[in-house]
Backbone as JSON, one array per atom type, in Angstrom:
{
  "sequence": "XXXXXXXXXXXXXXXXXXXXXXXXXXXXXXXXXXXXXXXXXXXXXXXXXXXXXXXXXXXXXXXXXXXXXXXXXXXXXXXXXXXXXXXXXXXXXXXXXXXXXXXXXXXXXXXXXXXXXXXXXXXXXXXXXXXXXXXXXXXXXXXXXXXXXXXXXXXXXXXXXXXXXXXXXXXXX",
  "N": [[-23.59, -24.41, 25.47], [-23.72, -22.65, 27.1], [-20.81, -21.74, 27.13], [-20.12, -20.96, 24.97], [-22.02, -18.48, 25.43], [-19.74, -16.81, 27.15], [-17.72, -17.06, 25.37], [-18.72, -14.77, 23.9], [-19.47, -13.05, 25.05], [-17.02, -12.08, 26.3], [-16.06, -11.32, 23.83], [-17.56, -9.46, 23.17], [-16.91, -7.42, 25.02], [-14.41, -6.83, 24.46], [-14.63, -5.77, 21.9], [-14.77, -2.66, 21.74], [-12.05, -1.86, 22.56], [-9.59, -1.3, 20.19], [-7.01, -1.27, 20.08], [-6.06, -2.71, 22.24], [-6.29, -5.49, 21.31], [-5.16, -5.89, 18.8], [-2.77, -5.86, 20.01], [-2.88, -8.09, 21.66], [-3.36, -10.16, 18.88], [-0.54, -9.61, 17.74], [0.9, -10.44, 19.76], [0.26, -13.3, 19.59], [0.63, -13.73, 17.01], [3.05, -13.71, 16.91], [4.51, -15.37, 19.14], [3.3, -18.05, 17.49], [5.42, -18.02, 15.34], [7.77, -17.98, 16.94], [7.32, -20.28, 18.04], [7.45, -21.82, 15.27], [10.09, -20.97, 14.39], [11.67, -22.12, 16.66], [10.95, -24.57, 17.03], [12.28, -25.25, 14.16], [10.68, -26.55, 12.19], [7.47, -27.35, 10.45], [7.08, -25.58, 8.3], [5.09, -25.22, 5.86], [2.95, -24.72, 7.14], [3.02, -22.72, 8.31], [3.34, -20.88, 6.26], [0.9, -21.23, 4.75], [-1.09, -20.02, 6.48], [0.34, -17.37, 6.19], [-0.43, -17.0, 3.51], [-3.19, -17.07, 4.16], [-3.27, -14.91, 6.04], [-2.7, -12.6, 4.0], [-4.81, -13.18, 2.42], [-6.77, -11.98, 4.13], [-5.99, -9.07, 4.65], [-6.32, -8.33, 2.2], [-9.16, -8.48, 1.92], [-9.72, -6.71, 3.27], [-8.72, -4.37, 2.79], [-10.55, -3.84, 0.23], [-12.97, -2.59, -1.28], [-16.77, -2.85, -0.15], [-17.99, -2.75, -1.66], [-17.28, -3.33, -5.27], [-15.67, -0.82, -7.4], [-15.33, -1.38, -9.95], [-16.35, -3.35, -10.81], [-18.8, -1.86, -11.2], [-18.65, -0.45, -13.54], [-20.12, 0.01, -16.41], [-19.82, 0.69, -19.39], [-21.18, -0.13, -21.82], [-23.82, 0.83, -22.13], [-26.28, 3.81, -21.4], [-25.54, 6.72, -19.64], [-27.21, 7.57, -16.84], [-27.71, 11.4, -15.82], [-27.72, 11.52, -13.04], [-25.54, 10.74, -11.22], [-22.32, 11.47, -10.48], [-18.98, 10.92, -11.3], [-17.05, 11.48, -9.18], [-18.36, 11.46, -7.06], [-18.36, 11.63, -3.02], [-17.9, 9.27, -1.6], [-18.67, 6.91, 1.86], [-15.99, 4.94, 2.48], [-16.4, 1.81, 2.33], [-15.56, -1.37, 3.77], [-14.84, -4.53, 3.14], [-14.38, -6.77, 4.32], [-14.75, -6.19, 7.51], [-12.88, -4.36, 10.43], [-13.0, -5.87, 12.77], [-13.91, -8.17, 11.96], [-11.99, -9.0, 10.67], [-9.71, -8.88, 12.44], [-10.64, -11.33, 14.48], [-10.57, -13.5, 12.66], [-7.92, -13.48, 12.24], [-6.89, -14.5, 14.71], [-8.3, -16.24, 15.35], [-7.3, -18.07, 13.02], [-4.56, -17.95, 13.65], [-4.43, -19.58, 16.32], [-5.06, -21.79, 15.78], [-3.46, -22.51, 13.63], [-0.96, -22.59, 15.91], [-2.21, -24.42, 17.37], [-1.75, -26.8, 14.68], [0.92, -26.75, 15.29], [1.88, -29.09, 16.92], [1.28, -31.27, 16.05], [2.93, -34.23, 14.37], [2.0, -34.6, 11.95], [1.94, -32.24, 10.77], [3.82, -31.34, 10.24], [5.51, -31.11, 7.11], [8.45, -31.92, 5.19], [9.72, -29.53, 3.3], [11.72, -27.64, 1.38], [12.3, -24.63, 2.37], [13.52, -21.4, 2.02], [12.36, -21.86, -0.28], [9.64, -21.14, -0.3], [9.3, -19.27, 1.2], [10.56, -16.9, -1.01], [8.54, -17.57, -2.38], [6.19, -16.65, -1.33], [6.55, -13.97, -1.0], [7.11, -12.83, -3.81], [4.53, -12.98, -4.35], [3.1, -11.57, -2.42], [4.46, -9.13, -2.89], [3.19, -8.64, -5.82], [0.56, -8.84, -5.58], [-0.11, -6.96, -4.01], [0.71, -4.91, -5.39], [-1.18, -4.91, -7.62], [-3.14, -4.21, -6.03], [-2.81, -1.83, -5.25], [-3.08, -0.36, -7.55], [-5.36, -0.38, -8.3], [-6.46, 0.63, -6.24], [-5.85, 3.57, -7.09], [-6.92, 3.91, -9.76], [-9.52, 4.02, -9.29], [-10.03, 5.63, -7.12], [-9.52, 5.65, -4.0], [-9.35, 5.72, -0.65], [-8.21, 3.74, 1.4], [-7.79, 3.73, 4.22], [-8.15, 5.27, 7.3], [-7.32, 8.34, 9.44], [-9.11, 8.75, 11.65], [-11.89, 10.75, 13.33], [-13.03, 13.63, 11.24], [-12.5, 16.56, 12.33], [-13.84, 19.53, 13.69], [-12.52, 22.74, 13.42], [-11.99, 25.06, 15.96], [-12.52, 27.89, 17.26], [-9.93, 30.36, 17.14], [-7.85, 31.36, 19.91], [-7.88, 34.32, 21.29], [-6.85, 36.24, 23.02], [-4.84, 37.33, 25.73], [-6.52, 36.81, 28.59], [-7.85, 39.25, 30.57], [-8.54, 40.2, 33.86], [-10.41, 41.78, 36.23]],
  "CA": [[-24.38, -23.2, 25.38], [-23.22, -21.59, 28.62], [-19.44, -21.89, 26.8], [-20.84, -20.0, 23.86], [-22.25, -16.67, 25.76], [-19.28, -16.83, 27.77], [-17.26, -16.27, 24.51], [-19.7, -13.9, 23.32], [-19.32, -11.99, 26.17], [-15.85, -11.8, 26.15], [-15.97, -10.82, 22.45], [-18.19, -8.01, 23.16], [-16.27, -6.22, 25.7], [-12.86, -6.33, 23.38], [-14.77, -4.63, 20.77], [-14.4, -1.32, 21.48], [-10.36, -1.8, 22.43], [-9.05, -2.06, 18.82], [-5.33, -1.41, 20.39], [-5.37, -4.22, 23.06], [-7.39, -6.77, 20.29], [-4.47, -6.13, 17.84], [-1.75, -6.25, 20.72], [-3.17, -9.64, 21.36], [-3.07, -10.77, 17.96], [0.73, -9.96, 17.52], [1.78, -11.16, 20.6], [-0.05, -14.47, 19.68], [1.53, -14.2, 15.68], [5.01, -13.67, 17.44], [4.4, -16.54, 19.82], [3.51, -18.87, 16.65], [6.64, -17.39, 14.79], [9.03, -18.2, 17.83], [7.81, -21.95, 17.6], [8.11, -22.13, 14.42], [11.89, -20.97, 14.98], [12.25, -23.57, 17.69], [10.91, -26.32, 15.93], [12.97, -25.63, 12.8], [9.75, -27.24, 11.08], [6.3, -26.74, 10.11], [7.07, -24.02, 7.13], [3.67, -25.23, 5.42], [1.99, -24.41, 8.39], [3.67, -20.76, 8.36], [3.3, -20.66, 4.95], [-0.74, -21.48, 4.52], [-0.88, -18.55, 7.49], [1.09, -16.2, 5.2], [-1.05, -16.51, 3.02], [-4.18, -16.59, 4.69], [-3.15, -13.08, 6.52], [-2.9, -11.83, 2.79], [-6.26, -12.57, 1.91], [-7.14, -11.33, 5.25], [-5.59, -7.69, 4.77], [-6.41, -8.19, 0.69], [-10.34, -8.28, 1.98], [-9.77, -5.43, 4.45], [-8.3, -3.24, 1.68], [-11.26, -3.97, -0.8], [-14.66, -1.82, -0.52], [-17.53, -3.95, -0.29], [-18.85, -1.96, -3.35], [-16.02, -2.9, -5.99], [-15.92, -0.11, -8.73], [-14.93, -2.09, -11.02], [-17.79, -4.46, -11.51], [-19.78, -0.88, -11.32], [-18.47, 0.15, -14.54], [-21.07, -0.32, -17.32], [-19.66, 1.9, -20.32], [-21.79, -0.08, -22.88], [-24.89, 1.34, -21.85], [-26.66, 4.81, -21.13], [-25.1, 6.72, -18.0], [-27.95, 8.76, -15.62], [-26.86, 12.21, -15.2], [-27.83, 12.42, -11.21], [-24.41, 10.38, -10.31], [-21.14, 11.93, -11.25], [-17.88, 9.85, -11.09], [-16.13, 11.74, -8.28], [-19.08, 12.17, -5.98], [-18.09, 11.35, -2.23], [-18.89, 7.96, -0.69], [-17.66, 6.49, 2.56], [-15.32, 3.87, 2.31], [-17.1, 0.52, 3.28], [-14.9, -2.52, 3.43], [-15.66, -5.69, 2.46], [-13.74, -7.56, 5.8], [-14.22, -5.39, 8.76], [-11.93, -4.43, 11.1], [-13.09, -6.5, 13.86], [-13.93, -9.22, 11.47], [-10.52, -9.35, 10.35], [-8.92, -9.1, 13.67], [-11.13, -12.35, 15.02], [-10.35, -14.26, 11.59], [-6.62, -13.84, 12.07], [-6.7, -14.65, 15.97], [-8.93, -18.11, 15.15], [-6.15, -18.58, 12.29], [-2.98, -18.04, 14.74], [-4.49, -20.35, 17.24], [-5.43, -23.43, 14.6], [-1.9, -22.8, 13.09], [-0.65, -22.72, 16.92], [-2.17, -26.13, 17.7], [-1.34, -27.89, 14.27], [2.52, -27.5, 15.48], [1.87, -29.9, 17.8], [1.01, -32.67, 15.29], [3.68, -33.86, 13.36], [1.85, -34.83, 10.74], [1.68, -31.38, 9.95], [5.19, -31.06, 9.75], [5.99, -31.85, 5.79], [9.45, -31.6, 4.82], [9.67, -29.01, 2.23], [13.22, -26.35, 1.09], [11.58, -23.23, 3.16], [13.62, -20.39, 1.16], [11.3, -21.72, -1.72], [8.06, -21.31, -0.11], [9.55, -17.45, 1.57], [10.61, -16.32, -1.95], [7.61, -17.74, -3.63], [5.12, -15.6, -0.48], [7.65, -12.32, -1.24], [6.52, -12.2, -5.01], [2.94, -13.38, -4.47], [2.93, -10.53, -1.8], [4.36, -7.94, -3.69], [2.5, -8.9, -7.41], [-1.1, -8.81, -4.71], [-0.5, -5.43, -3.34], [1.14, -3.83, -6.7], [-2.6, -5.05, -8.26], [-4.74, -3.9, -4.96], [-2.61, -0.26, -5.08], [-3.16, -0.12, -8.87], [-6.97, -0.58, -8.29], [-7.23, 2.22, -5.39], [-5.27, 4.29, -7.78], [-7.76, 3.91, -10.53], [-10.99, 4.03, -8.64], [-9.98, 6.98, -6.55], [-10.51, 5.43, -2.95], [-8.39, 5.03, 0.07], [-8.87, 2.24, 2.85], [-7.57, 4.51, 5.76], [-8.79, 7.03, 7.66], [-7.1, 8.48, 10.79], [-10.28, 9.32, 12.19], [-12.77, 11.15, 12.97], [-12.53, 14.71, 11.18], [-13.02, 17.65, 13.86], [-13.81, 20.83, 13.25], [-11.35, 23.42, 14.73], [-12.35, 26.09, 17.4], [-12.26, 29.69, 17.55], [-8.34, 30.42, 18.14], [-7.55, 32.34, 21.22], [-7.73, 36.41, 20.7], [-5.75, 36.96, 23.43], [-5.07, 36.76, 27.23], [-7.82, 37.58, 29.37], [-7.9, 40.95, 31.49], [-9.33, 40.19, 35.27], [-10.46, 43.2, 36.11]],
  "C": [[-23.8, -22.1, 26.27], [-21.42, -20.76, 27.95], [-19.36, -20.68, 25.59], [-21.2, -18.42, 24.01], [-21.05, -16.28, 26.31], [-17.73, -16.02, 26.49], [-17.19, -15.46, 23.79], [-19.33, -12.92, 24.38], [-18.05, -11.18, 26.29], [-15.32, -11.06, 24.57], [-16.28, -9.65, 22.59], [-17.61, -7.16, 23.59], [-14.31, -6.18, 25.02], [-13.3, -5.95, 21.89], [-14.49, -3.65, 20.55], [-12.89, -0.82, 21.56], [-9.86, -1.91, 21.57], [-7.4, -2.39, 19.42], [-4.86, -2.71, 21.27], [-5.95, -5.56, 21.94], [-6.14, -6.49, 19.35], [-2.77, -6.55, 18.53], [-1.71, -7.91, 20.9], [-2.9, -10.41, 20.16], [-1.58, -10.26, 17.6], [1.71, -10.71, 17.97], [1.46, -13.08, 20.38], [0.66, -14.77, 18.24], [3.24, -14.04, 16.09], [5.17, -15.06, 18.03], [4.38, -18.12, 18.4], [4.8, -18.63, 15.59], [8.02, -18.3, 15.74], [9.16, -19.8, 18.34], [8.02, -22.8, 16.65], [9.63, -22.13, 14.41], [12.27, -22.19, 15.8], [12.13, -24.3, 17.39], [11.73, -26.8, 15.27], [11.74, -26.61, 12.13], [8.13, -26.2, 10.87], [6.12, -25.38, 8.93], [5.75, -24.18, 6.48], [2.51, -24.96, 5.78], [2.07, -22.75, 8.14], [3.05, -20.46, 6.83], [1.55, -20.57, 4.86], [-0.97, -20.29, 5.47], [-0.66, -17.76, 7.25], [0.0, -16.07, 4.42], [-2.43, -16.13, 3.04], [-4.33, -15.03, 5.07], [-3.24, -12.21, 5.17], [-3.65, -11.93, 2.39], [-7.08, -11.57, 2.56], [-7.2, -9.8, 4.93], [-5.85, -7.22, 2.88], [-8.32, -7.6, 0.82], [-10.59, -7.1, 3.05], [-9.66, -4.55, 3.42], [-8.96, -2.41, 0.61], [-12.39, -3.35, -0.29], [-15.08, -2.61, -0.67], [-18.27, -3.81, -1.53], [-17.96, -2.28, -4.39], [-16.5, -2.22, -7.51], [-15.51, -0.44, -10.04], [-15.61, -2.56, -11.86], [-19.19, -2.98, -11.67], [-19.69, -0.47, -12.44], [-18.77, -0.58, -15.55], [-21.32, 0.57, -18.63], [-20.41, 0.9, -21.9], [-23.5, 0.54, -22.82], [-25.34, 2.94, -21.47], [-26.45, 5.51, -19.88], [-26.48, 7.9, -17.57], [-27.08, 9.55, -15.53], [-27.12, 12.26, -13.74], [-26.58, 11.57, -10.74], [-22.71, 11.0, -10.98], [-20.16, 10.69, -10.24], [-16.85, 10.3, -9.72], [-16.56, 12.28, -7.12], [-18.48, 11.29, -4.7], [-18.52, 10.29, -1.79], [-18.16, 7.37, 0.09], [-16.85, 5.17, 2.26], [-15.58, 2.46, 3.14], [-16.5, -0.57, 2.92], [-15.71, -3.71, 3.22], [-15.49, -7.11, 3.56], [-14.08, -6.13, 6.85], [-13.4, -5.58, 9.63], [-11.56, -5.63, 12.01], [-13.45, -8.28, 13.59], [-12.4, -9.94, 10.88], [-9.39, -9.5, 11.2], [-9.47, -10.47, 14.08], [-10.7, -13.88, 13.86], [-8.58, -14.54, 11.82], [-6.23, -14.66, 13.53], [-7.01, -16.0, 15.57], [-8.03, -18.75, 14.28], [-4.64, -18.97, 12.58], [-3.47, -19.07, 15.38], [-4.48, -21.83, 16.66], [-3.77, -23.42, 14.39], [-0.75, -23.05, 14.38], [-0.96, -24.52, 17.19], [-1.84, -27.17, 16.59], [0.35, -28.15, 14.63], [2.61, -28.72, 16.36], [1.27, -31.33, 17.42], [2.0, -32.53, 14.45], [3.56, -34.31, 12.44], [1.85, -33.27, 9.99], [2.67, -31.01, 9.01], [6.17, -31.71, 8.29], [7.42, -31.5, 5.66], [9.27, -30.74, 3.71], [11.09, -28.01, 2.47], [12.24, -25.11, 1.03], [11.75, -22.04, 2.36], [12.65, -20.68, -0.42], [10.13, -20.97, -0.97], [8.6, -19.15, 0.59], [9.51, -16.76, 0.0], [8.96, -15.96, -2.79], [6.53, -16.72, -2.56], [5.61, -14.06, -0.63], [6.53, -11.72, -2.3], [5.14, -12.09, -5.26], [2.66, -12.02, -3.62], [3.36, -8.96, -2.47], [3.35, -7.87, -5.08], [0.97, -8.24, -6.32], [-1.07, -7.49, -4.78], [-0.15, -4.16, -4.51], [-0.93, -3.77, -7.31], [-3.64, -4.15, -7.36], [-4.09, -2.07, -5.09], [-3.0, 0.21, -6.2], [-4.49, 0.24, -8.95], [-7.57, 0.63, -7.3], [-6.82, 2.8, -6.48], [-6.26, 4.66, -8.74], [-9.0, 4.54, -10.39], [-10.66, 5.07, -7.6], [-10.41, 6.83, -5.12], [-9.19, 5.11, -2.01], [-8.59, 4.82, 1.16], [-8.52, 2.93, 4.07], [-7.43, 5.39, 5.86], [-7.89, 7.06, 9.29], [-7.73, 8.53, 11.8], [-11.13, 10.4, 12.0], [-12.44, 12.51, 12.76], [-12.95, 15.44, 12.28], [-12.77, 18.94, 12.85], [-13.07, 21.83, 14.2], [-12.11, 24.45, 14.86], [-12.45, 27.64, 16.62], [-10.85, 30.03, 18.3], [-8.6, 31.83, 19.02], [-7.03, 33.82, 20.65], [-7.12, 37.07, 21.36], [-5.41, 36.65, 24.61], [-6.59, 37.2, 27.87], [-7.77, 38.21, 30.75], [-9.26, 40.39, 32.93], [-8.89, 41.43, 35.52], [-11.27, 43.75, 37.65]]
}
């Protein structure tokens, strides 16, 4: 229980850091990367990880609304909604859900190197090639689908409204 708030706690206050919470998770997907390298094994390990991170960033990408399943052209449309009215972009993974999902996924895939049952023999350039095309075919489909539906997953922030530009120097007098 005590172990529990303790990780809770620690969760809470790396919420609002997105930059050190994603530093962390590279330096920990580099770290599992660089024992994969050293090993020379475990590609099924890497591999199941690969593709996990691509559902990962597949459910980040996706609104939680998909307009897809909204579109109901055998039936009578209401005029009070038009098709190109504004709506924020609400994912379907959040950020912070998707950062904690990949961290708990690095660390599992971190400790199965250390069983070598994990370690199957398999010819690696298969399993890279075959995550290439599966990765490109995914993201051709998920760009095809913003494209369509008129929606895009990132925002720089928050807009600002600009000032009153400067009229001139100012005369002490």
């Amino acid at each position: 229980m005590v172990q529990n708030l303790k990780y809770q706690y620690y969760l809470d206050r790396l919420t609002p850091q997105t930059a050190v919470r994603w530093v962390i998770a590279v330096i920990a997907i580099l770290t599992f990367c660089a024992r994969i390298l050293y090993l020379q094994g475990f590609y099924i390990v890497a591999y199941a990880v690969g593709i996990y991170y691509l559902n990962l960033l597949l459910l980040f990408l996706t609104p939680s609304i998909d307009p897809a399943l909204e579109d109901d052209d055998d039936g009578p449309v209401l005029p009070s909604k038009t098709n190109d009215e504004f709506r924020p972009f609400m994912r379907r993974l959040p950020e912070f859900k998707c950062w904690h999902s990949a961290m708990k996924a690095t660390i599992i895939a971190i400790i199965c190197t250390f069983f070598e049952f994990f370690n199957v023999p398999v010819f690696w350039p298969i399993l890279v090639m075959y995550f290439i095309i599966l990765f490109f075919l995914t993201m051709k489909r998920q760009i095809m689908h913003m494209i369509k539906y008129k929606y895009i997953p990132f925002t720089v922030g928050k807009p600002r409204m600009a000032g009153k530009e400067d009229t001139g120097k100012v005369v002490v007098g």
